[in-house]
C-alpha positions as CSV (number, residue, x, y, z in Angstrom):
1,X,105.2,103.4,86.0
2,X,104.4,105.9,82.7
3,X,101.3,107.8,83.2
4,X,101.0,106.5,79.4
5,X,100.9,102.6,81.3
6,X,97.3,101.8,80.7
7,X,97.6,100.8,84.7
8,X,98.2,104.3,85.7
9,X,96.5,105.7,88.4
10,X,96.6,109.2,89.0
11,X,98.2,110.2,92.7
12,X,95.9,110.9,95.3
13,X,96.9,113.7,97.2
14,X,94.5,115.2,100.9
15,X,93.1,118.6,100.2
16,X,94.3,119.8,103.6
17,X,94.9,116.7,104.8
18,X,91.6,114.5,104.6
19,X,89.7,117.3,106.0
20,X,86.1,115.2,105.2
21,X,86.9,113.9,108.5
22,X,89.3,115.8,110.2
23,X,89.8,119.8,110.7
24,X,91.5,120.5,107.7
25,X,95.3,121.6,107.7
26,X,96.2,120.1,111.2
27,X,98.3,117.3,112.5
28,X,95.4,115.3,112.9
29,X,94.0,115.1,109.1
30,X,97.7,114.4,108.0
31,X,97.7,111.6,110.2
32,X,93.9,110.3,109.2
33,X,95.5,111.2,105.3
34,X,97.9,108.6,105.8
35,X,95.9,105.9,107.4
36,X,93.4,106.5,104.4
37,X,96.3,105.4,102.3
38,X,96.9,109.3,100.5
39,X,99.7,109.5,98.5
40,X,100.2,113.0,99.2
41,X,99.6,116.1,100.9
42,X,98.0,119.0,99.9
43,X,98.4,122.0,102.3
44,X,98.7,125.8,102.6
45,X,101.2,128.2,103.5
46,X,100.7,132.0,105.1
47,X,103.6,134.1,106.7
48,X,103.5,134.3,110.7
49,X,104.8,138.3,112.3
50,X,108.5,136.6,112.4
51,X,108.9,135.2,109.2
52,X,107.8,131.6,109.8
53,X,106.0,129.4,107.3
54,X,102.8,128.0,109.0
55,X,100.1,125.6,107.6
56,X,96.9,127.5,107.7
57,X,94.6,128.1,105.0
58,X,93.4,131.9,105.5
59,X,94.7,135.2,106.0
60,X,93.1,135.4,109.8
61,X,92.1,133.6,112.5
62,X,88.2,134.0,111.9
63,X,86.7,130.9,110.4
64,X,89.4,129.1,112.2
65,X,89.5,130.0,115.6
66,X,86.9,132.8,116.1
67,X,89.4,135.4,116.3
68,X,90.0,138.3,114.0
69,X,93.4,138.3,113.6
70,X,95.5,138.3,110.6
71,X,98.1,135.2,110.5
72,X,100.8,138.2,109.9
73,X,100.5,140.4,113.0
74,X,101.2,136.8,115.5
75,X,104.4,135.5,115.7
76,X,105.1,131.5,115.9
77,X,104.7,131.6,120.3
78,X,101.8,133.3,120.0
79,X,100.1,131.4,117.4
80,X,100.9,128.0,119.3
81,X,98.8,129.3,122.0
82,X,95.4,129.2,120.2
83,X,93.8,126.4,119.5
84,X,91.9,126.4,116.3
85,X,89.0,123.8,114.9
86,X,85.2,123.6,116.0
87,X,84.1,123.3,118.9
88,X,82.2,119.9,120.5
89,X,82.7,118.1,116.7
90,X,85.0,115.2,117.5
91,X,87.8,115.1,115.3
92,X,87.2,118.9,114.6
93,X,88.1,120.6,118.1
94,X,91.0,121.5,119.9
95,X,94.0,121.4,117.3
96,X,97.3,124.1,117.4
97,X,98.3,125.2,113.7
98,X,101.2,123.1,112.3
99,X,104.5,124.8,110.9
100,X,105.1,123.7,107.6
101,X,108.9,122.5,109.2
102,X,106.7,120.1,111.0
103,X,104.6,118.7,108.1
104,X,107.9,118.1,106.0
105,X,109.3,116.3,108.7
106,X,106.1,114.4,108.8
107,X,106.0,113.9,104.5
108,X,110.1,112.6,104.7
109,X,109.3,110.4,107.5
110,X,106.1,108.5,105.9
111,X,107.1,108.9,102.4
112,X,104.2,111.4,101.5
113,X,104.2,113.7,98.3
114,X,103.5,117.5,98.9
115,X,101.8,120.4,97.3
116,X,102.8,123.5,98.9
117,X,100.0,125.9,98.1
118,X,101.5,129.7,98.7
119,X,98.8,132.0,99.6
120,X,98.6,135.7,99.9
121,X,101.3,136.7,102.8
122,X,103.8,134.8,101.0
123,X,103.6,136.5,97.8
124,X,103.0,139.9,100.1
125,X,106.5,139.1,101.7
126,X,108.8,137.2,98.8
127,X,111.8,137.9,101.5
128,X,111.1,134.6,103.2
129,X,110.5,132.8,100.2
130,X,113.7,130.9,100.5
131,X,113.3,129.8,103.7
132,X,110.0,128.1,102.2
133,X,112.2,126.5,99.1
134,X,114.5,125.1,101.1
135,X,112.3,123.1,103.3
136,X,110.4,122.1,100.1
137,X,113.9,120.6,98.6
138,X,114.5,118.4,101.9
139,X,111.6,115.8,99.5
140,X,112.0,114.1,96.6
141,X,108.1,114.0,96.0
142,X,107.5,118.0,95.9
143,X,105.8,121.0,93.8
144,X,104.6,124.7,94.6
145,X,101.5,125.7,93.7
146,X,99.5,128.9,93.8
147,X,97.1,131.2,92.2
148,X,99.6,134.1,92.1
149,X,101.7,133.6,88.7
150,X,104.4,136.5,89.7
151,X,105.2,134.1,92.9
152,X,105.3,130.9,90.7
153,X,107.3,132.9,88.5
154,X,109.3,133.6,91.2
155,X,110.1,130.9,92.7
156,X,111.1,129.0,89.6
157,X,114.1,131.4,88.9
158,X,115.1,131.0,92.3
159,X,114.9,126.8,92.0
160,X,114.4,125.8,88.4
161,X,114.5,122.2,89.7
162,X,111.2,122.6,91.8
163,X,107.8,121.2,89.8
164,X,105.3,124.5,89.7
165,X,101.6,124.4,89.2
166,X,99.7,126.7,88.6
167,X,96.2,127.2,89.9
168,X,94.0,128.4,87.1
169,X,90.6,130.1,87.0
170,X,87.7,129.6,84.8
171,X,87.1,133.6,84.4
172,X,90.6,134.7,84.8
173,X,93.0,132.7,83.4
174,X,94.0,133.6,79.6
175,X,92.6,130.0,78.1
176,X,93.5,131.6,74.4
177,X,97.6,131.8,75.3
178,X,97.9,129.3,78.2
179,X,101.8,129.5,76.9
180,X,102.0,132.7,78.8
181,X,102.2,130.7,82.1
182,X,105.5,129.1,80.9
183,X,107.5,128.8,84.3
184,X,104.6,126.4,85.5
185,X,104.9,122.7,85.0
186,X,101.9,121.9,85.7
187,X,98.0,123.5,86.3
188,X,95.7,122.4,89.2
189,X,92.1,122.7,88.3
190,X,88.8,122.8,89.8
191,X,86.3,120.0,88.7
192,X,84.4,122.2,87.0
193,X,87.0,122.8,84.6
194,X,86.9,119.3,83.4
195,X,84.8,120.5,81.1
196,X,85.3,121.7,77.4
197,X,87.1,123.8,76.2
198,X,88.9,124.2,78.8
199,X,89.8,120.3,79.8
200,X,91.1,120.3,75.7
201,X,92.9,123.3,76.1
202,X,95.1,122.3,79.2
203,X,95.3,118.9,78.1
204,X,96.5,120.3,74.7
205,X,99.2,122.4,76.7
206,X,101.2,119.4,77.2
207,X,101.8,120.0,81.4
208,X,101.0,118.1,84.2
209,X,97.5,118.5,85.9
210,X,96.1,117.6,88.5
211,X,92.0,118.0,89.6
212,X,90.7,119.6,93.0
213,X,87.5,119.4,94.3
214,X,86.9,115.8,94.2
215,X,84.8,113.8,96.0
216,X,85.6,110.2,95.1
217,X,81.7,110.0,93.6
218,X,82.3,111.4,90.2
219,X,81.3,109.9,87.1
220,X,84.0,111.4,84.7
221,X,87.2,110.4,87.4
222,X,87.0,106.6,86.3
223,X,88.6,107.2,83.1
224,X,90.7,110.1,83.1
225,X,92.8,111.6,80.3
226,X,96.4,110.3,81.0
227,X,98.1,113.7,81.5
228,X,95.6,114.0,84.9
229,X,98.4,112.6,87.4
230,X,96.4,113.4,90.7
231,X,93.3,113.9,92.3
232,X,93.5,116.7,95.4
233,X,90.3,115.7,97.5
234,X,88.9,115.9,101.3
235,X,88.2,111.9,101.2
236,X,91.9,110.0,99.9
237,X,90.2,107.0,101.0
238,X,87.2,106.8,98.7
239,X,90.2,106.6,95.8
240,X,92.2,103.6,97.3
């Protein structure tokens, strides 16, 4: 269906899986994504000691799993040994960190879009970028995303096939020459962005975007401009 089709809904894709409900980036709130009836998968992306893409959102251990440790100085073994989520929350506790191997596997198998969000030890270690692409390419329903334009940049020299969107900020992304990202497809926003100028401005640019943030409760989501083709949100379900 056209996203021009005045029955066009915009895809609704788990911020982390739907992490409203379930500790976010974990087997768990992929599964509870897709029984909400997601369309996709939003997830993250850091670099483990030996080169291996896990699904984790920050740079350490910390908020996670109480332990300050940085994601990079583990390798896969070790990081399968510590359980990460919050402790006596059902639904929260209890959960190893995913590879992102694993969660394409899972995507392929249950017909699940992703969004690959690269964070900082992937652009901090571009060697293993590759290793990243090619898992991404096993999907039909795929794009990278980031907040780091040199790694989008990147990445679509390596694979110009791959859909890239960048993630752009209110206070420093350059809203005057928005050409200037040109290797990205697409932009992912925050809601606060769907705002003017700045909701004109991207819409104006002609690419793809999609809105983070979302809670399902939103006044201004019932009638969004047709070149919004997804929603990335903790609660899939409150969309379907």
């Amino acid at each position: 269906m056209s996203i021009e089709s005045p029955n066009y809904k915009p895809l609704v894709f788990a911020h982390r899986g739907a992490s409203g409900v379930c500790f976010e980036n974990t087997m768990s709130a992929f599964k509870e994504a897709l029984r909400q009836g997601a369309d996709g998968i939003e997830l993250d992306v850091q670099l483990t000691a030996d080169g291996i893409p896990v699904v984790v959102h920050d740079k350490d251990l910390s908020r996670v799993a109480g332990i300050r440790k940085p994601i990079s100085s583990l390798s896969l073994s070790e990081l399968k040994g510590i359980k990460v989520g919050r402790k006596f929350i059902r639904n929260f506790a209890g959960h190893e960190i995913p590879t992102l191997s694993e969660v394409v596997s899972f995507c392929a198998l249950n017909h699940l879009a992703l969004n690959i969000e690269l964070k900082e030890t992937v652009s901090e270690r571009p060697e293993y970028l590759r290793d990243i692409l090619n898992m991404a390419l096993l999907l039909d329903q795929v794009h990278i995303s980031s907040f780091d334009a040199g790694i989008l940049e990147r990445v679509k020299m390596m694979e110009s096939s791959l859909e890239i969107a960048f993630l752009v900020k209110k206070k420093t992304t350059d809203w005057d020459d928005l050409g200037k990202y040109h290797f990205a497809d697409g932009f992912h926003l925050s809601k606060s962005l769907m705002q003017e100028p700045y909701l004109s401005k991207m819409v104006d640019s002609g690419k793809i975007l999609r809105v983070y943030g979302v809670t399902g409760k939103e006044e201004n989501i019932r009638n969004p401009a047709p070149s919004i083709t997804g929603w990335i949100t903790d609660y899939p379900g409150r969309f379907k």
